[in-house]
SELUMSE-363405 format. One record per residue (C-alpha): x, y, z; residue in one letter. Coordinates in steps of 0.02 Angstrom, whole numbers, padded with zeros to 5 digits, always signed. Each point is the difference from the previous one (the first is absolute). Layout:
XYZA...
END
This chain:
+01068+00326+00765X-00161-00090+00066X-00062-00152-00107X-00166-00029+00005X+00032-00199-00004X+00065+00035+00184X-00115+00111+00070X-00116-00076+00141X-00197+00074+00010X-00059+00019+00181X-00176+00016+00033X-00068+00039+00147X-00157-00068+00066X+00029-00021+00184X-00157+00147+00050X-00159-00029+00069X-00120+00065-00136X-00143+00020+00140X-00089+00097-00127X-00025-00141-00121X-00132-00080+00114X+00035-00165-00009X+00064-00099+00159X+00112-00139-00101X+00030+00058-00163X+00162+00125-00015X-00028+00151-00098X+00126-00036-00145X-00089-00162-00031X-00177+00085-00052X-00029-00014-00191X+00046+00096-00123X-00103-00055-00169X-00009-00162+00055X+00164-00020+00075X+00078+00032+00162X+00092+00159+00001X+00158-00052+00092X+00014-00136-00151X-00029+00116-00133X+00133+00106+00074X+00119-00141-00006X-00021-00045-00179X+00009+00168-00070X+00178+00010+00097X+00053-00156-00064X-00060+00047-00189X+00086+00174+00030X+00168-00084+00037X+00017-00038+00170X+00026-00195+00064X+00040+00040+00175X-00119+00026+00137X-00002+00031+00200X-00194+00012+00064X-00019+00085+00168X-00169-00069+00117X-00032+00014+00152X-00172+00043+00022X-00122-00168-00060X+00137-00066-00058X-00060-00178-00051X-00114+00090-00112X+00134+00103-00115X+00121-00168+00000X-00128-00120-00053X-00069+00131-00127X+00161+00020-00070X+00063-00167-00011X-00119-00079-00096X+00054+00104-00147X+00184+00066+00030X+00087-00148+00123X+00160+00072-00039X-00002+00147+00115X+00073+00047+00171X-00082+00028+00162X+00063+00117+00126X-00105+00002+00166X-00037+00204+00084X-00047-00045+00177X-00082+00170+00025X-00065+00147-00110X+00118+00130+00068X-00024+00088-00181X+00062-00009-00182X+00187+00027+00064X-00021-00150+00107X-00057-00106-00121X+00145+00047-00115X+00124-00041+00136X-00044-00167+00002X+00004-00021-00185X+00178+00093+00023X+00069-00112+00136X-00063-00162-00105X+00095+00060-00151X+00144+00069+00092X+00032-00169+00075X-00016-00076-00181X+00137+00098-00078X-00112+00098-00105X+00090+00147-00090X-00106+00059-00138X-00160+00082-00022X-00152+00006+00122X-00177+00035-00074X-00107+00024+00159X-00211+00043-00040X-00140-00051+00126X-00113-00141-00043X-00153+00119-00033X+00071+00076-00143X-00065-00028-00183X+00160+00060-00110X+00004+00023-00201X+00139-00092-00075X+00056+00144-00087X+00007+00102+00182X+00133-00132+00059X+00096-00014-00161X+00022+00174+00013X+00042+00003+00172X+00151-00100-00032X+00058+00080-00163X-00023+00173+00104X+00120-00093+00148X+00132-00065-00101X+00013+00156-00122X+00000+00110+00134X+00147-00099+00101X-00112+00015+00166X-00013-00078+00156X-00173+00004+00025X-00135+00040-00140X-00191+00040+00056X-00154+00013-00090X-00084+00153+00050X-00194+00041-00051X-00067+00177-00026X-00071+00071+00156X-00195+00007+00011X-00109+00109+00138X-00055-00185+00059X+00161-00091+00014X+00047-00050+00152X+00164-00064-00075X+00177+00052+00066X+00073+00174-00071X+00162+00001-00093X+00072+00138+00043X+00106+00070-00150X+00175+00107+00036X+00065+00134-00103X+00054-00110-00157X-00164-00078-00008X+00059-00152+00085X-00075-00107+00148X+00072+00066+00166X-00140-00104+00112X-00187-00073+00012X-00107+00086+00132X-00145-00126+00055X-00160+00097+00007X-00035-00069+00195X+00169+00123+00043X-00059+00153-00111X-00174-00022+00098X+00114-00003+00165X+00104+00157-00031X-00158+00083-00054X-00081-00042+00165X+00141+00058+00117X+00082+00112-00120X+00175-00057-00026X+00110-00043-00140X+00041-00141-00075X+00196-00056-00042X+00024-00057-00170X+00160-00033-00059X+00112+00170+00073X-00150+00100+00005X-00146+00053+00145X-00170+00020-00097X-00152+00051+00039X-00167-00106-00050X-00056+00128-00148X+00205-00009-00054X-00009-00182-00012X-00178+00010-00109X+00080+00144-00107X+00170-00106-00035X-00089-00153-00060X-00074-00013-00155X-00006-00185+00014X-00040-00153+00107X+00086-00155+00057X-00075-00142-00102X+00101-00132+00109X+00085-00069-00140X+00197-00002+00044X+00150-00084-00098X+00169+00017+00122X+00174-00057-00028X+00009-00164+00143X+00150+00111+00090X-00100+00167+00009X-00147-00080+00074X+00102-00098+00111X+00088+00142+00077X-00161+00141+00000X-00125-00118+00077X+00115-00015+00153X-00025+00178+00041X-00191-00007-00007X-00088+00070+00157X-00167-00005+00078X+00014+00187+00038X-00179+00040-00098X-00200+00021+00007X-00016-00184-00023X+00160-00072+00123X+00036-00105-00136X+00157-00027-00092X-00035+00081-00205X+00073-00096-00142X-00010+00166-00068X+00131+00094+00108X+00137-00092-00125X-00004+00155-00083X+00036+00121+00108X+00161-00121+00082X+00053-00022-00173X+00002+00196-00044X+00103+00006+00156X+00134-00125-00062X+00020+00104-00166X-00097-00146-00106X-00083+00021-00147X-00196-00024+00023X-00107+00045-00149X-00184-00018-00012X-00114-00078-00169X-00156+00120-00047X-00151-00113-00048X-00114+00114-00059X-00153-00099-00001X-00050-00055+00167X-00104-00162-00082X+00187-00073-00046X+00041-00016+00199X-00161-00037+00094X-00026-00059+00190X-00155-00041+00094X-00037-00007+00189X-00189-00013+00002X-00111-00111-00113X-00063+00159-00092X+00173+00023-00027X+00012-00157-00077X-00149-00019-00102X+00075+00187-00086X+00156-00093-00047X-00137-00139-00063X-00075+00146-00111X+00177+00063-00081X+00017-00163-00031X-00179-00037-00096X+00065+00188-00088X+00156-00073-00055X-00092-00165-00075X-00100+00105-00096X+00141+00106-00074X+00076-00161-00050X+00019-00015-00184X-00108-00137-00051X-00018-00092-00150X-00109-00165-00022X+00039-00159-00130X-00133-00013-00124X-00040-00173+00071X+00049-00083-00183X+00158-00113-00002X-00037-00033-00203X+00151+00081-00095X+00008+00168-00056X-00076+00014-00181X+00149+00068-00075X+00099-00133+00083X+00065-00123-00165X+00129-00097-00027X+00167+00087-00027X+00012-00095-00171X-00171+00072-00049X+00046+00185+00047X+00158-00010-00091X-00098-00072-00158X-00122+00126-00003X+00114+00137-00001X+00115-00073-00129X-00153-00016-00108X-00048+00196+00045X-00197-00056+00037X-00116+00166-00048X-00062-00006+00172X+00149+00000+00092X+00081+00132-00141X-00142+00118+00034X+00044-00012+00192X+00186+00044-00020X-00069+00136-00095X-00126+00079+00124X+00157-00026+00132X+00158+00086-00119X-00092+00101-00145X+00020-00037-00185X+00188+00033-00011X+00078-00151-00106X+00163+00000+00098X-00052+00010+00187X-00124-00130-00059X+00131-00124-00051X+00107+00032+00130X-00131-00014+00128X-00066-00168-00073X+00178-00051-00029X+00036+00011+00193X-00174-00090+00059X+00060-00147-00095X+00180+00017+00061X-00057-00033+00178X-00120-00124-00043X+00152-00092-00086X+00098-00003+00146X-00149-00069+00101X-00008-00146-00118X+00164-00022+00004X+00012-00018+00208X-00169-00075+00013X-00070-00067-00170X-00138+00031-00121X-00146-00085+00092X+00004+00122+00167X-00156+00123+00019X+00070+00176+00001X-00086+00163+00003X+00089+00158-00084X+00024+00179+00114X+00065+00136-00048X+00029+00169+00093X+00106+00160-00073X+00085+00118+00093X-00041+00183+00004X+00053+00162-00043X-00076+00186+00087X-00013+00112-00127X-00041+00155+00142X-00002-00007+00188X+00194-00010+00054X-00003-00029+00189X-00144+00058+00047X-00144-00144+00028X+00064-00017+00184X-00038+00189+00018X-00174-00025-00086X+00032+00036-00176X-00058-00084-00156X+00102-00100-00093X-00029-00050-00212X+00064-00193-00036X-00005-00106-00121X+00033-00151-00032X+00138-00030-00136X+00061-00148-00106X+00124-00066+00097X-00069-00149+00110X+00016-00146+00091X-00073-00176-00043X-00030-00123+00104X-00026-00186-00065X-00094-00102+00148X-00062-00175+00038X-00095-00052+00136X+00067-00121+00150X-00090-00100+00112X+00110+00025+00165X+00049+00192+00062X+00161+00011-00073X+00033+00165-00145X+00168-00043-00117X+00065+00142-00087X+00105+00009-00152X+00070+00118-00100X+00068+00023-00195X+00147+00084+00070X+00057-00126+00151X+00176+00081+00012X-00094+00153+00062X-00155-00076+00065X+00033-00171+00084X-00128-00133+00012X-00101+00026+00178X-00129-00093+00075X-00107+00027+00171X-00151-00085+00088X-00123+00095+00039X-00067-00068+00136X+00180-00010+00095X+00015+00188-00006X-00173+00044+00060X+00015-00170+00132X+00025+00136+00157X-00144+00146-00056X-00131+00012+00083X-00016+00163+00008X-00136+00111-00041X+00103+00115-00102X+00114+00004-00131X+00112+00109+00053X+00044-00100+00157X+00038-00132-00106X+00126+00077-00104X+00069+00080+00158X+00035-00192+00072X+00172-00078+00028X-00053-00135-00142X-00018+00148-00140X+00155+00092+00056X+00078-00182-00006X-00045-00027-00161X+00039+00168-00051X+00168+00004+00076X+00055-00197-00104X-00066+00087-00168X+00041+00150+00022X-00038+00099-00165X-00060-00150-00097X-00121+00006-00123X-00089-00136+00066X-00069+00107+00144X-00099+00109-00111X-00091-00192-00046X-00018-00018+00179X-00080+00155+00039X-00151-00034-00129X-00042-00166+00065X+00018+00035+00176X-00106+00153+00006X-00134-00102-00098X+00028-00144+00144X-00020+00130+00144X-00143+00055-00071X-00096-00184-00038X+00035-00051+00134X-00131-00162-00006X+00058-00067-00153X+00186-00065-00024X+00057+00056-00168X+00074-00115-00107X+00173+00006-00067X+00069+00044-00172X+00157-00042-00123X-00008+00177-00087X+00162+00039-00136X+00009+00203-00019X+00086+00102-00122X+00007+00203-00003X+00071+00140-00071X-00025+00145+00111X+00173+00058+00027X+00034-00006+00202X+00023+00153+00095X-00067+00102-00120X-00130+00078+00058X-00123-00082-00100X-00073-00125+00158X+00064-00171-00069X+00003-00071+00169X-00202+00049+00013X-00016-00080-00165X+00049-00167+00078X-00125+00012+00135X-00130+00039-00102X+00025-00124-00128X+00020-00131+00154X-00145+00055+00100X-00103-00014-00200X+00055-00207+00005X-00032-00033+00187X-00171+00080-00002X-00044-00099-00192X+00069-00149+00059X-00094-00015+00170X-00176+00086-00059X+00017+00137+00120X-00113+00130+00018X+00077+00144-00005X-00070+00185-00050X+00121+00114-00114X+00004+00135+00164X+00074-00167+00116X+00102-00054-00136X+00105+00169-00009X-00013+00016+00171X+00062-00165+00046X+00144+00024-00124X+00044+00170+00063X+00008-00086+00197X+00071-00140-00083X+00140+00077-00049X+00039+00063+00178X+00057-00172+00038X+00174+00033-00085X+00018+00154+00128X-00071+00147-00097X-00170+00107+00089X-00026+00070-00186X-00203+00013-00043X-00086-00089-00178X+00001+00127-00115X+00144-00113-00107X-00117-00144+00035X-00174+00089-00069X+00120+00067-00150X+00034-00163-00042X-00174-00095+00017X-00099+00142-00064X+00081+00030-00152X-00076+00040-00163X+00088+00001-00177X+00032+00183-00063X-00064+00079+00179X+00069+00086+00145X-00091-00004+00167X-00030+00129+00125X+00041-00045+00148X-00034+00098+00192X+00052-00046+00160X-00076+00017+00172X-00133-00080-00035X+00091-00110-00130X-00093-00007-00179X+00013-00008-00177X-00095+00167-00061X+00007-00033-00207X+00077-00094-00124X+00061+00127-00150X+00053-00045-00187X+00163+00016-00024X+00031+00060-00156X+00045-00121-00152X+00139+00121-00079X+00106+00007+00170X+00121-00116+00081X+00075-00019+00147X+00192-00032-00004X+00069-00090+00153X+00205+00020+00006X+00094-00112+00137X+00138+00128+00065X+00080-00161+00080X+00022+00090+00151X-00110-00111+00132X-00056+00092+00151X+00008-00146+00111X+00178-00010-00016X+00017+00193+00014X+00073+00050+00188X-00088+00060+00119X-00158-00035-00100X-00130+00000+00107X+00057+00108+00112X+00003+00136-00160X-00202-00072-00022X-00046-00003+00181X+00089+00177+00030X-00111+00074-00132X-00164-00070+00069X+00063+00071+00171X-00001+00171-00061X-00165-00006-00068X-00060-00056+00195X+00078+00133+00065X-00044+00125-00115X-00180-00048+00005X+00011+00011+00186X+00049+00175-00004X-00102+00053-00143X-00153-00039+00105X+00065+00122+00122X+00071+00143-00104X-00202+00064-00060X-00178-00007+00040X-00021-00064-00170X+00091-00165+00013X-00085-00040+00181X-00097-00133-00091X+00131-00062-00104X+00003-00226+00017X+00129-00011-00147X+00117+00113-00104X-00112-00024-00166X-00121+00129+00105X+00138+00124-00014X-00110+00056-00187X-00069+00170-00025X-00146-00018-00073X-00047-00144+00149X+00036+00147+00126X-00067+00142-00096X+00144+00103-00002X+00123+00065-00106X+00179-00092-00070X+00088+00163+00084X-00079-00070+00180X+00059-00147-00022X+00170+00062-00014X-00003+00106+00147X-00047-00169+00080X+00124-00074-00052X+00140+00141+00059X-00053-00032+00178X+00085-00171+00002X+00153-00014+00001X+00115-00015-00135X+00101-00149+00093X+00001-00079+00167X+00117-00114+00085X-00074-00127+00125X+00035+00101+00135X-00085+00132-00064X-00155-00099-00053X-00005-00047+00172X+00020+00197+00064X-00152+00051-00125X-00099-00149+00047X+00001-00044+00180X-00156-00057+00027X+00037-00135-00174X+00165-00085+00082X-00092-00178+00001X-00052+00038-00184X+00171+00055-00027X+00090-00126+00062X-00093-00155-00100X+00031+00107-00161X+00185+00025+00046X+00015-00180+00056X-00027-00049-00221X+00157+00067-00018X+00194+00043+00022X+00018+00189+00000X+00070+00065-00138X-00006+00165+00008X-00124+00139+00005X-00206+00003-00039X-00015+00093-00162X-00187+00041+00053X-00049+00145-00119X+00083-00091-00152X-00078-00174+00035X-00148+00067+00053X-00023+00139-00149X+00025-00151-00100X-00115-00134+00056X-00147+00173+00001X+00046+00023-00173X+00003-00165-00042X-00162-00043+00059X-00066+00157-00112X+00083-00089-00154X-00082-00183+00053X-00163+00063+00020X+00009+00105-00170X+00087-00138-00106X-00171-00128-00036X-00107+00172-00056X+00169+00053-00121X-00006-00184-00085X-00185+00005+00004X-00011+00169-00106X+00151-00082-00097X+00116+00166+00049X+00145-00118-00019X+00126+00156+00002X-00052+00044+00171X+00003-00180+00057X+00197+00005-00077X+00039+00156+00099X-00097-00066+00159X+00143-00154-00004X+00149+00109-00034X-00025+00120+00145X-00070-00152+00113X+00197-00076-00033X+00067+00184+00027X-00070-00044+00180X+00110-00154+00003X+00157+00038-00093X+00170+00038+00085X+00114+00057-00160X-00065+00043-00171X+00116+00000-00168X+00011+00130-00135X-00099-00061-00153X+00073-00035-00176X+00018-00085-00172X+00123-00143+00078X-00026-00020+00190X+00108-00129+00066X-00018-00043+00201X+00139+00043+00108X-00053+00022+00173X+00128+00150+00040X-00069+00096-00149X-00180+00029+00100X-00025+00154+00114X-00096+00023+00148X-00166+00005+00013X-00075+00072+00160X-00164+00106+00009X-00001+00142+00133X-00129+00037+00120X+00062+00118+00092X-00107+00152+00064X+00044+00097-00151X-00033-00136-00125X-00180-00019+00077X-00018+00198-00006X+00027+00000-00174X-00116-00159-00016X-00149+00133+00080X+00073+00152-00096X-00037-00123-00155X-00175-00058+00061X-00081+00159+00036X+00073+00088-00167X-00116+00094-00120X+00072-00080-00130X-00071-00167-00071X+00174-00082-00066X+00071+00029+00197X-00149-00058+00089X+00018-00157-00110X+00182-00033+00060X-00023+00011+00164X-00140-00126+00005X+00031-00130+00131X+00008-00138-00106X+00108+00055-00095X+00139-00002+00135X+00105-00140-00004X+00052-00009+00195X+00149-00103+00030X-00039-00175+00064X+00172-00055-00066X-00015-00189-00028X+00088-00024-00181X+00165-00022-00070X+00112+00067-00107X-00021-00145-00131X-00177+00010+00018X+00011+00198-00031X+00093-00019-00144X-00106-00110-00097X-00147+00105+00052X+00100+00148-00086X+00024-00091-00148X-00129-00052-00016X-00093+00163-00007X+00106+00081-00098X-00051-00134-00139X-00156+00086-00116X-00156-00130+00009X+00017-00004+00194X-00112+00091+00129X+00071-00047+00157X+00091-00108+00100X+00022-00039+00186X+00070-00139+00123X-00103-00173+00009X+00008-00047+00173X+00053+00064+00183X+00165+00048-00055X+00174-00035+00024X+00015-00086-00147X-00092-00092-00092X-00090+00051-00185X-00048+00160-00091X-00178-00005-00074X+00006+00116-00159X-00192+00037-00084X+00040+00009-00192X-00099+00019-00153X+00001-00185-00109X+00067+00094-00131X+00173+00055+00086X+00043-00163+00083X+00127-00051-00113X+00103+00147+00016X-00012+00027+00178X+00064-00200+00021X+00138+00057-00103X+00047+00143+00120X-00019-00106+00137X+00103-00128-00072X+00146+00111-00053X-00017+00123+00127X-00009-00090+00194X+00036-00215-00028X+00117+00012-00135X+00131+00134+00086X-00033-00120+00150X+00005-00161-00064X-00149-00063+00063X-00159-00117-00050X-00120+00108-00121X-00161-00023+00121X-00109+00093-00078X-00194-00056-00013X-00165+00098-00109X-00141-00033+00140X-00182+00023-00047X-00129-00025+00134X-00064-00207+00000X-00137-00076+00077X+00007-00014+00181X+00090-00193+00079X-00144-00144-00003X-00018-00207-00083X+00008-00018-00153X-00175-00095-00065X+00028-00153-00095X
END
């Protein structure tokens, strides 16, 4: 397999770049934001991975060298006498290496290229999964481009690149051109290539050796094409497989100075997307910075003010209260014992989360109903004066003491976006010593917040957390340590940050541990209110209402000890299901008139379209019931690029159920939408039944009810919706009935769909659960797998349904009783002194 620690970057910047207009100074060496482009080039390579590089000249070549050198000495010089083309150029870089001994990777771009990070990272991931021996980035075609055409064979792979100078030649004299084993004509070569070279090429050293001895100056041009590697590859049976950047911006080139002053522009663009925050200007501590002595006083001696705050956060319930106030000071013990009474410390806090409505469906565009629930983490922190955050934990067997500087981590970014950062061999570094460490999470607060103040160096912390979120649960514990991070770092540095950047700079944050998930967690978390539930849409993101939760309900959160994360196959399951809404979606569009409009499946609604439930079915009816790849790719032709990114998420594991997944996420989006107006109007029955057919959607067995349920996973059946022609027949039959009762059960949201993503132990304490009087529903927490069952109970049956739960699931299998009453709290903040 290729290593990228012995992979050698060739550039090539041997042309003439006549069209530059300037008589000494080589094209790559123009500025790019204030820095030559050849040396910005360089760096991003190096900061991307790469350590190794060969620079072709030839053309004004004192210019490129001493441009070069007085920023990057370490790299190689190979000399191109003449500009006999791109294939030339590549020779020479060949020979050099050949001669060397190299036998790894080759990288080969052209000096006038301005690459993303991300574009390259991705180039090499695509190479090594994909076992090739030559990996190109291809662009999508344009009227304008005057880029070579990749010409595509039956399986959608490269076969060849046709310059446009050779199309323009068979045009004139009408003749074919030979790509690969084939003769095609000019408009053949057009209609085969849905793409463009983008002259960005990773090869295995002993492919490129061998193919770029059979290049020949047989062309429009008479020059020898770096790009014929692909067709001499196909010929030798090698695998040659081509990267899709969608957006041209992320692979730019420029010939012309109006070519260059547009790259200029993108640039300026991408500055101004930037996520900026500013320091206040004030050094002078925060004002709820005191002495860890002092906070630990004042709460011993339960101060009015600071008992009236714990109450705005947790409500007037004596026992959360005291256990609340009994883990602040537990932390801020600990802190005194590492670092002593007379350090400044402020106090964060952030809880996790629970979704009372809105299963899997905010990617898709439906709402989703949070709230923020009394289980938390705090966070005890004390300024430093260098850049260096310590981390320590109450429970150090499972949470070892880290530490990280700041500044050492963010030394090689100097990139305009935060993604390319994250994308950089440093991160994956990182990433790849700590893998799964909970320090990461710590690191992903702070280092957004960096990236984004970029003119002020923040200064470090000695922070001591404690939580009790239960990992893997569903219930966002790893967001909660963000947050509650990103609260000290922005207190303790007098940053200026807006509630909107906040969540969004935790929700980006958080893709520094590897997940692309959005903020909704994050704005749960912040926004908070005691006794509320917010309302929250997607697409645009935003935080509708906050409703009163009412005082006589509880929410019971039961651990089923099962943890997704350790569950096989896990996200593949996850990624599988958010591949058959994309595909669905895709075909929906298609299917009626109705739908042409359709951005997301939330606009699958009736009343939205104006049409009845029963046309929604028929809808519906025209998809399929289940596709396999290859038939996804059959049905969508014209989608394979689409396709193949969404297959690429995944192992295949079997069939696309698209009419259950997608009746479900339809449905659901029905029930998310509906849930804030049932709580609002206090219809607490309907909000109970909304939850138990919302989990119908994710179940997979479901066990018979009675007076002494015990779990054993044998004794649960089956559970498996049909969709089937007939079933949606008898969904219209229902729909369009003269009778009131049958209309009613065939609304849409009242169908369950099958989305699939629970467990037996899950199902069963959802079952008993509801079979339990005093309870109105009760559904799966999180994304499934695993994880906990959140139960909505009236106050006045919990100690009978903690019995059941007791006797009936962790008893028969001897496991921890984790079992938590949740009420909504105040969103994470500082405590004021």
């Amino acid at each position: 397999m290729m290593k990228l620690s012995d992979t050698v970057c060739v550039i090539l910047c041997g042309g003439k770049g006549k069209r530059m207009g300037s008589s000494e100074l080589h094209k790559v060496c123009f500025p790019i934001a204030g820095k030559a482009a050849i040396v910005r080039t360089i760096k991003m390579f190096k900061d991307v991975g790469l350590a190794r590089f060969l620079i072709v000249i030839g053309q004004k070549a004192e210019s490129v060298i001493s441009t070069i050198a007085a920023e990057h000495p370490d790299v190689a010089f190979v000399y191109q006498p003449q500009p006999r083309g791109t294939g030339d150029a590549a020779a020479c870089a060949a020979t050099y290496l050949k001669a060397s001994g190299h036998e790894g990777g080759v990288l080969i771009t052209m000096g006038d290229k301005v690459v993303q990070p991300h574009v390259v990272a991705a180039l090499i991931n695509r190479h090594i999964e994909s076992n090739a021996s030559m990996t190109l980035a291809a662009l999508p075609k344009s009227c304008e481009s005057t880029a070579g055409r990749i010409v595509m064979d039956s399986k959608g792979k490269p076969a060849g690149i046709v310059e446009v100078a050779d199309i323009a030649q068979a045009k004139a004299t009408h003749k074919n051109v030979k790509v690969g084993g084939e003769s095609l004509s000019a408009a053949a070569v057009e209609q085969r290539s849905p793409s463009v070279n983008a002259s960005l090429y990773l090869f295995n050293a002993g492919d490129l050796y061998k193919s770029i001895e059979s290049l020949r100056a047989d062309n429009a041009q008479g020059e020898l094409y770096l790009t014929d590697t692909v067709a001499a590859l196909n010929a030798d049976n090698r695998n040659v497989v081509a990267l899709e950047v969608n957006d041209p911006e992320d692979l730019m080139a420029y010939n012309t100075p109006a070519e260059l002053l547009a790259i200029e522009e993108v640039f300026a663009r991408r500055m101004e997307r930037r996520r900026r925050i500013k320091h206040a200007g004030m050094d002078s501590p925060h004002k709820d910075c005191l002495a860890a002595g002092t906070w630990l006083e004042m709460l011993k001696s339960n101060r009015p003010a600071l008992r009236r705050q714990l109450i705005e956060i947790y409500g007037n319930d004596a026992a959360m209260l005291s256990e609340r106030h009994k883990a602040i000071v537990e932390v801020l013990k600990h802190f005194i014992k590492e670092y002593g009474p007379k350090r400044k410390v402020i106090i964060a806090r952030a809880p996790g989360r629970i979704n009372l409505m809105g299963r899997h469906v905010d990617h898709r565009g439906g709402y989703v109903n949070p709230m923020a629930i009394s289980r938390e983490v705090v966070l005890v922190a004390s300024p430093r004066e260098d850049d260096v955050v310590t981390l320590r934990n109450l429970k150090p067997d499972e949470f070892p003491r880290r530490e990280f500087s700041i500044g050492e981590l963010l030394r090689s970014a100097d990139w305009l976006d935060w993604m390319d950062f994250i994308n950089s061999s440093t991160i994956r570094q990182v990433l790849e010593a700590y893998r799964g460490d909970w320090s990461n999470y710590a690191k992903a607060a702070v280092l957004r917040l960096q990236h984004a103040c970029p003119d002020y160096l923040l200064k470090g912390m000695d922070c001591v957390v404690s939580g009790n979120i239960p990992m893997g649960a569903g219930l966002s514990s790893s967001s909660a340590v963000v947050v509650a991070v990103a609260e000290a770092t922005v207190a303790l540095n007098n940053l200026d940050v807006t509630p909107q950047q906040f969540v969004d700079l935790c929700g980006e944050g958080e893709w520094f541990v590897g997940s692309r998930g959005g903020s909704a967690d994050h704005a749960a978390i912040r926004s908070g209110r005691r006794a509320a539930v917010a309302r929250v849409g997607f697409f645009p993101f935003r935080i509708e209402n906050m409703i009163t939760f009412p005082d006589d309900l509880s929410v019971v959160v039961a651990n089923s000890h099962v943890r997704a994360a350790k569950s096989a196959g896990a996200r593949d399951t996850f990624n599988h299901r958010v591949a058959a809404y994309k595909i669905a979606e895709m075909l929906l569009k298609r299917s009626s008139p109705i739908l042409g409009s359709m951005e997301h499946l939330r606009d699958v609604n009736p009343i939205a379209l104006k049409v009845s439930p029963a046309e929604v079915y028929k809808v519906l009816k025209r998809i399929p019931v289940s596709v396999s790849r290859k038939m996804a790719m059959k049905l969508l032709p014209d989608c394979r690029k689409q396709l193949d990114e969404i297959f690429a998420s995944h192992n295949d594991v079997g069939p696309y159920r698209l009419r259950d997944v997608a009746m479900f996420g339809i449905a659901e989006c029905l029930r998310s939408d509906m849930f804030a107006d049932k709580l609002s109007r206090g219809d607490i029955d309907g909000i109970g039944s909304l939850m138990r057919i919302s989990h119908d959607g994710d179940r997979v067995t479901r066990f018979a009810t009675g007076s002494r349920m015990r779990f054993r996973r044998e004794s649960g059946q089956l559970f498996a919706p049909s969709y089937s022609n007939s079933a949606i027949d008898k969904l219209c039959r229902l729909v369009e009935s003269p009778e009131d009762w049958r209309r009613q059960a065939g609304m849409l949201h009242l169908q369950p769909g099958r989305y699939a993503c629970s467990a037996p132990e899950i199902d069963f304490i959802i079952d008993l659960a509801c079979s339990m009087p005093g309870v109105l529903g009760a559904q799966i927490a999180g994304a499934g797998l695993g994880g906990c069952a959140m139960i909505l109970a009236r106050s006045t049956a919990l100690d009978e349904l903690l019995a059941a739960l007791r006797a009936g699931y962790y008893a028969p299998c001897k496991l921890d009783f984790d079992v938590h009453i949740c009420q909504p709290v105040g969103g994470s903040g500082i405590l004021r002194a």
